[in-house]
C-alpha positions in Angstrom: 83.8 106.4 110.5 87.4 106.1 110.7 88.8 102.4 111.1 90.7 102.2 114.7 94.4 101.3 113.9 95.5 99.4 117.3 98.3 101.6 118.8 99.5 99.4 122.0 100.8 97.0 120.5 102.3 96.0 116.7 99.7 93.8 114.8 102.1 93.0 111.6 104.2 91.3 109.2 107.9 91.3 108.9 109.1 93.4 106.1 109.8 91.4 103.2 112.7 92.1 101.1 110.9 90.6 104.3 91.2 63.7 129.9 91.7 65.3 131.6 93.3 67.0 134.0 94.3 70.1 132.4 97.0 70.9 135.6 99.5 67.7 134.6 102.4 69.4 133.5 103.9 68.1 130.0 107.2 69.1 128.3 107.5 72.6 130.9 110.2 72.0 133.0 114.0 73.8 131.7 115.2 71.3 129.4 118.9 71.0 128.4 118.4 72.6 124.7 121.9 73.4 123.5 123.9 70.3 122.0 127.4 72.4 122.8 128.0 73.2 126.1 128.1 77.6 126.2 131.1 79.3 126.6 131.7 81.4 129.6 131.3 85.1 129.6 133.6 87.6 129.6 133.7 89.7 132.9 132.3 93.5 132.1 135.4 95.9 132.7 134.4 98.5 135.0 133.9 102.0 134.6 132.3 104.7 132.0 131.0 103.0 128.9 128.5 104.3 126.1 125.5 103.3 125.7 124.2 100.1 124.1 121.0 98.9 122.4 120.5 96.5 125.9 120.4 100.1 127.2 118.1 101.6 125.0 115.7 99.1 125.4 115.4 99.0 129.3 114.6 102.9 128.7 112.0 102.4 126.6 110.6 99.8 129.2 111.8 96.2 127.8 113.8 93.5 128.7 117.3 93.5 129.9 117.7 90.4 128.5 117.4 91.2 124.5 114.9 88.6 124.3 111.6 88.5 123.1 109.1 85.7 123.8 107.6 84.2 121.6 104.4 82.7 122.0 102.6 80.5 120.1 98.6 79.5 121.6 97.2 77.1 119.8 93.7 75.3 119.8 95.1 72.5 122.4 98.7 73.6 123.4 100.7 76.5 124.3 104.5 76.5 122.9 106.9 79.2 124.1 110.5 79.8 122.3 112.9 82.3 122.7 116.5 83.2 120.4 119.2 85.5 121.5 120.9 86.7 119.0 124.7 86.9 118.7 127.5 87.5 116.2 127.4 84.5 114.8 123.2 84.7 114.6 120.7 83.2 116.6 121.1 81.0 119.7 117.8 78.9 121.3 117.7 79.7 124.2 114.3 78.2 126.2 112.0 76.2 124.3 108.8 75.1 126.1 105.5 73.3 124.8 102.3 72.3 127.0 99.4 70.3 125.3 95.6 70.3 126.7 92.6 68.2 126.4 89.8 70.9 125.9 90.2 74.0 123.9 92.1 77.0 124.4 90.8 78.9 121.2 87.6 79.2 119.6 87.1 80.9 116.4 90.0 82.7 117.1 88.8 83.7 120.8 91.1 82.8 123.7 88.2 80.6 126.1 89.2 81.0 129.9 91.8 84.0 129.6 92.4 83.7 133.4 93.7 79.8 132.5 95.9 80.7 129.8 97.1 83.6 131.6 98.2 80.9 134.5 99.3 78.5 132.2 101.7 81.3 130.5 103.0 82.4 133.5 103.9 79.0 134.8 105.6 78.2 131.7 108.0 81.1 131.7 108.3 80.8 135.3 109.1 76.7 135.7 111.9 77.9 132.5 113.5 80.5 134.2 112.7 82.7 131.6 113.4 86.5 132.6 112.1 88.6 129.9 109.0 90.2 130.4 108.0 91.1 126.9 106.1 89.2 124.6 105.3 88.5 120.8 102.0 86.6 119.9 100.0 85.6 116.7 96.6 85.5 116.2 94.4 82.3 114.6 94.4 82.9 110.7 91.0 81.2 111.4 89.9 84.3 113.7 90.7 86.9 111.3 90.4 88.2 107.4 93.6 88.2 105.3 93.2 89.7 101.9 95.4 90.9 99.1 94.0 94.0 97.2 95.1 96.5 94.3 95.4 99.6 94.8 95.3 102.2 92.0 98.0 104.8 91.8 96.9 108.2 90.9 99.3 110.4 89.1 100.4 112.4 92.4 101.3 109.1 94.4 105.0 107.9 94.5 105.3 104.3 95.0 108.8 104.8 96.9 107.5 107.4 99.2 104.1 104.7 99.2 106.9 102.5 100.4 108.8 104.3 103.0 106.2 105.6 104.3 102.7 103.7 103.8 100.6 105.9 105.9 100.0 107.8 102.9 97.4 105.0 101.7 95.5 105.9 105.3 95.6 109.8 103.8 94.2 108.9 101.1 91.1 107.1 102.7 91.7 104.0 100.2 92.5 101.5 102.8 89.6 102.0 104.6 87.8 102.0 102.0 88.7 98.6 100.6 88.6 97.4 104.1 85.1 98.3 104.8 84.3 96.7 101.4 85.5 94.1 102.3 84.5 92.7 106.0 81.1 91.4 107.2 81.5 93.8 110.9 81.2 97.7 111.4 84.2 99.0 111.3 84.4 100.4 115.1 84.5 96.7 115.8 87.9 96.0 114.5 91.8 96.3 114.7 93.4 96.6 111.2 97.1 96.0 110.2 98.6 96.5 106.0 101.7 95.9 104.3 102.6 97.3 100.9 103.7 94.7 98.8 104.9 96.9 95.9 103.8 97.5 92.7 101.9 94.8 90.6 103.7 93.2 88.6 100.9 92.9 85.7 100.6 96.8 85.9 102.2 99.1 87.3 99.3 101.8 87.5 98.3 99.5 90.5 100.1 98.7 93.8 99.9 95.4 96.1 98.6 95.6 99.5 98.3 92.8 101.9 96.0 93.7 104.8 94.7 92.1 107.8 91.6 92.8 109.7 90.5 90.8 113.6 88.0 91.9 115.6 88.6 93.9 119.1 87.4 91.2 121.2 90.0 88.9 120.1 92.9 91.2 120.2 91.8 92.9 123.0 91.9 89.2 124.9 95.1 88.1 123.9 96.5 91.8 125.1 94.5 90.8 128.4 95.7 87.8 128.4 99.3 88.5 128.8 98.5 91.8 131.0 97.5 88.9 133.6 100.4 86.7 132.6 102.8 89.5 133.6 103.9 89.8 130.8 103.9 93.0 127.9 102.7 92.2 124.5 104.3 94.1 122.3 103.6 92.3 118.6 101.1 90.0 117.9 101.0 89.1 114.4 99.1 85.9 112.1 99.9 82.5 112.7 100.2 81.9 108.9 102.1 85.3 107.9 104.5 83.9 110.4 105.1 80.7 108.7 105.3 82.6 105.3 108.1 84.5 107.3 110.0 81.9 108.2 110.1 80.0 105.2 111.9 82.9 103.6 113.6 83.6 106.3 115.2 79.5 106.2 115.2 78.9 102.6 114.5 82.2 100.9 112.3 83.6 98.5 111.4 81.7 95.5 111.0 82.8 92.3 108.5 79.8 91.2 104.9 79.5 94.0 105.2 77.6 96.8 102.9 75.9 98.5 102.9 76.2 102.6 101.0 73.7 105.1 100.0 73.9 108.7 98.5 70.8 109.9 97.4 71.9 113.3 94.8 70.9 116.2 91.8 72.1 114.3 92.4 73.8 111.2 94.7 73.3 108.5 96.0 76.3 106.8 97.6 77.0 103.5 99.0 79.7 101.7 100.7 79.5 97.9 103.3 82.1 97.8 105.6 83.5 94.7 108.5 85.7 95.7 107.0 88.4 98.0 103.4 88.0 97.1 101.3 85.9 98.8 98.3 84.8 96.1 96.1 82.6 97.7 95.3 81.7 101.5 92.7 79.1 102.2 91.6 77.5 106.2 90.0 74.0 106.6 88.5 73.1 109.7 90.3 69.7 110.0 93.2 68.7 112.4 94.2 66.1 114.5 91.7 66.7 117.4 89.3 65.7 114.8 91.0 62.3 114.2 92.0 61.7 118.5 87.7 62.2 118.5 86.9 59.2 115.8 89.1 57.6 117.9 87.5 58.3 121.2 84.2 57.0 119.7 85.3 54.3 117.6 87.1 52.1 120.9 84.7 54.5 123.5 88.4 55.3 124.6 89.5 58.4 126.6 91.1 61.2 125.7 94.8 60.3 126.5 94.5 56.8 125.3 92.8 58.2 121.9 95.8 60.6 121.7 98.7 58.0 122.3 97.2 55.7 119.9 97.1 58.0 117.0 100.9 58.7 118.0 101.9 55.1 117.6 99.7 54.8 114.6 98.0 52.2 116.4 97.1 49.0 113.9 93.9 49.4 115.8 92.4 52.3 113.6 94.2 52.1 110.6 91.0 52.8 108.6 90.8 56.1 110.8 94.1 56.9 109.8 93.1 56.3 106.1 90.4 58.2 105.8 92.0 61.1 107.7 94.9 61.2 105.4 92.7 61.2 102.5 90.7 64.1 103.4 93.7 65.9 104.4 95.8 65.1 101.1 92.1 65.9 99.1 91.8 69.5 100.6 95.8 70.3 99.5 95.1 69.2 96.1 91.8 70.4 95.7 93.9 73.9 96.7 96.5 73.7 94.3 94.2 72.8 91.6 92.1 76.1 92.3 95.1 78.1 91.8 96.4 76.5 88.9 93.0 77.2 87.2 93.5 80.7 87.9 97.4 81.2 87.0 97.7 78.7 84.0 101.2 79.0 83.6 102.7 78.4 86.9 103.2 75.2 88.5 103.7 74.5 92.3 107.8 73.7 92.6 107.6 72.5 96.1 105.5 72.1 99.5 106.3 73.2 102.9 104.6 71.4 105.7 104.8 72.1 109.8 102.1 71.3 112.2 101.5 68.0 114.4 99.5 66.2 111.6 102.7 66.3 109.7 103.7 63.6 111.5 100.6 61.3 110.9 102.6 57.8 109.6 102.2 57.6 105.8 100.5 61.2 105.2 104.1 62.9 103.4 103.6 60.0 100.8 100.2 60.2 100.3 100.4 64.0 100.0 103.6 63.4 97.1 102.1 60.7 95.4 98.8 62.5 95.1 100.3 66.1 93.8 103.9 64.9 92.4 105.1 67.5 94.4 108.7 67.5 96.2 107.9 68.4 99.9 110.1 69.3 102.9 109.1 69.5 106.2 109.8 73.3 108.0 112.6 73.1 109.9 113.0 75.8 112.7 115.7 74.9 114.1 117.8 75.9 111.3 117.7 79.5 112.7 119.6 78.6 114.9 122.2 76.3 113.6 120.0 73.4 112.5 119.5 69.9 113.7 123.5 69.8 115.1 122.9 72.9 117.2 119.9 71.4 119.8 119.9 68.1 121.5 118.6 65.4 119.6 115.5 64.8 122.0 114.5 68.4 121.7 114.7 68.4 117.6 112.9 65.2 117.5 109.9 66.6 120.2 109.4 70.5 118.9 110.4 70.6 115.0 106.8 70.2 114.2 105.6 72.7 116.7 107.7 75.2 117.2 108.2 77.4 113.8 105.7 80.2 114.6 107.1 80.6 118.6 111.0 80.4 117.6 110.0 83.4 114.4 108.1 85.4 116.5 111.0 85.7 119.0 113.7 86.8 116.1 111.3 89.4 115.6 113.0 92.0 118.8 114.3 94.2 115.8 110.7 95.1 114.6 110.1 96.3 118.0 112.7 98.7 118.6 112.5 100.5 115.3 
């Protein structure tokens, strides 16, 4: 049986080269995000004039407004960031983040798709935000990422492979390593690949990076948005992204690199060398795990568990402790793995995002327990860097905001 490749909409990576009251608003309204006042617009002339990409796009169905929005959902929040780009690069735009007591993903599912769908469209709506299309990523946690090799036969050119990687599909060897590879049927998936190039230990064999969710979950988040009214028209991985936009900040490295996402529920990592991605591992730890040994230990709600892990309360040190410890454990334990495996490589430095990222004392833990430089992602440098925003927005989204604010620089990939 042939795999189903989803057609509506663009499941993919960016070409490397590439307690309560879940209805209190928090951090929607427009918010003042540019630290430069903008500069006015020049009138359009009148008359005959040719015809421009804006143009194009409206044809085709999209936005006026050359943005894309990016959307980032998240076990207990929803963050929403859109770019515009201009001559000098990219320019913020809205920026937008909601948090939530109970979940809004489950093993990768979205849980009441008719709440989201509200709580999307209010978002956009209470930020004046006029596009109407949409860019999404999927829970690493909900799907199967795996690099293969791929034997070339003596009849396969790796730069037409390249150009035009359909020709793996022809020759039935994705879908055969795919089926090989997943514990469903293959009618009950979505499937996306990206040739990575030829392998670098031999060059009979080619990289390929593929990625493999079930229907139900795509098929929500495309429902989702439907009901949100808005188009999705790329959804791609929450970690992929953050691989993306580390190279697209600081650039590909030559040495691995080791990249963090401290999130709700899971913490994911991914060690990646130049274009290859080598090793991907999830972790079902995050902070909502330390705001509930909070809740139990004081028999404290919800909010109060959650403001006192923000203040680092003195309260629950111990929890703090222990959390940090298990978190710096699980990136070690990590990095030790892959060192077994590649002997003669050495992690030069670690990229970490997510909300635990801010948990008081866990940067030092995490460099005193792997000696291992690390810098915080900083999104904000697409679009000028910590000068270019107001200081109250920096200091609120940095953390939360990388996958939202690279999914929206993504337009280009969907007017190809």
């Amino acid at each position: 049986m042939a795999l189903e490749k989803i057609r509506s909409i663009k499941i993919g990576f960016k070409s490397k080269k590439t307690e309560n009251n879940l209805d209190v608003p928090q951090s929607t309204d427009n918010l003042d995000i540019n630290a430069s006042p903008k500069k006015k617009q020049k009138k359009e002339k009148k008359g005959h004039r040719s015809l421009t990409k804006i143009d194009i796009l409206s044809k085709l169905g999209l936005s006026r407004t050359g943005e894309l929005i990016g959307v980032d959902i998240g076990t207990s929040s929803i963050k929403i960031g859109t770019v515009k780009k201009t001559k000098e690069g990219y320019q913020l735009t809205h920026i937008a983040k909601k948090t939530y007591a109970e979940n809004l993903l489950t093993e990768g599912h979205i849980v009441d798709q008719d709440f989201v769908a509200h709580e999307i469209r209010e978002i956009v709506t209470k930020n004046n935000i006029k596009s109407t299309i949409a860019a999404s990523a999927l829970s690493s946690y909900g799907a199967i990422i795996k690099k293969i090799r791929l034997p070339l036969s003596e009849d396969m050119d790796i730069e037409k492979i390249m150009k035009n990687p359909s020709i793996l599909e022809e020759t039935g060897l994705i879908i055969t390593e795919i089926e090989n590879s997943i514990p469903f049927q293959l009618k009950e998936v979505y499937y996306s690949y990206h040739v990575l190039g030829l392998d670098p230990e031999d060059e009979n064999f080619i990289n390929v990076l593929f990625v493999v969710s079930k229907k139900e979950i795509v098929d929500g988040f495309i429902d989702t948005f439907r009901m949100a009214g808005l188009k999705l028209v790329l959804l791609d991985l929450d970690l992929i992204s953050l691989i993306n936009i580390v190279e697209q900040i600081y650039g590909l490295h030559g040495s691995p690199v080791m990249i963090v996402d401290l999130g709700a529920t899971v913490m994911n990592m991914a060690i990646v060398k130049g274009p290859y991605i080598d090793l991907t591992r999830e972790v079902m730890l995050g902070g909502t795990y330390l705001t509930e040994q909070i809740q139990k230990a004081l028999k404290a709600g919800y909010l109060e568990a959650e403001e006192k892990k923000i203040k680092a309360d003195p309260e629950i040190t111990y929890l703090f402790e222990d959390f940090i410890f298990n978190i710096s454990s699980e990136i070690n334990k990590t990095i030790n793995f892959y060192l077994s495996t590649k002997p003669n490589e050495s992690i030069s430095k670690i990229f970490i995002t997510g909300g635990g990222s801010l948990l008081e004392g866990i940067i030092d833990k995490i460099y005193n327990d792997t000696n291992i430089n690390i810098e915080i992602i900083d999104p904000f440098l697409i679009v000028g860097g910590e000068a270019a925003v107001k200081q109250n927005v920096y200091k609120e989204y940095r953390e939360f905001i990388p996958v939202a604010l690279h999914l929206s620089t993504r337009i280009d990939d969907i007017v190809r």
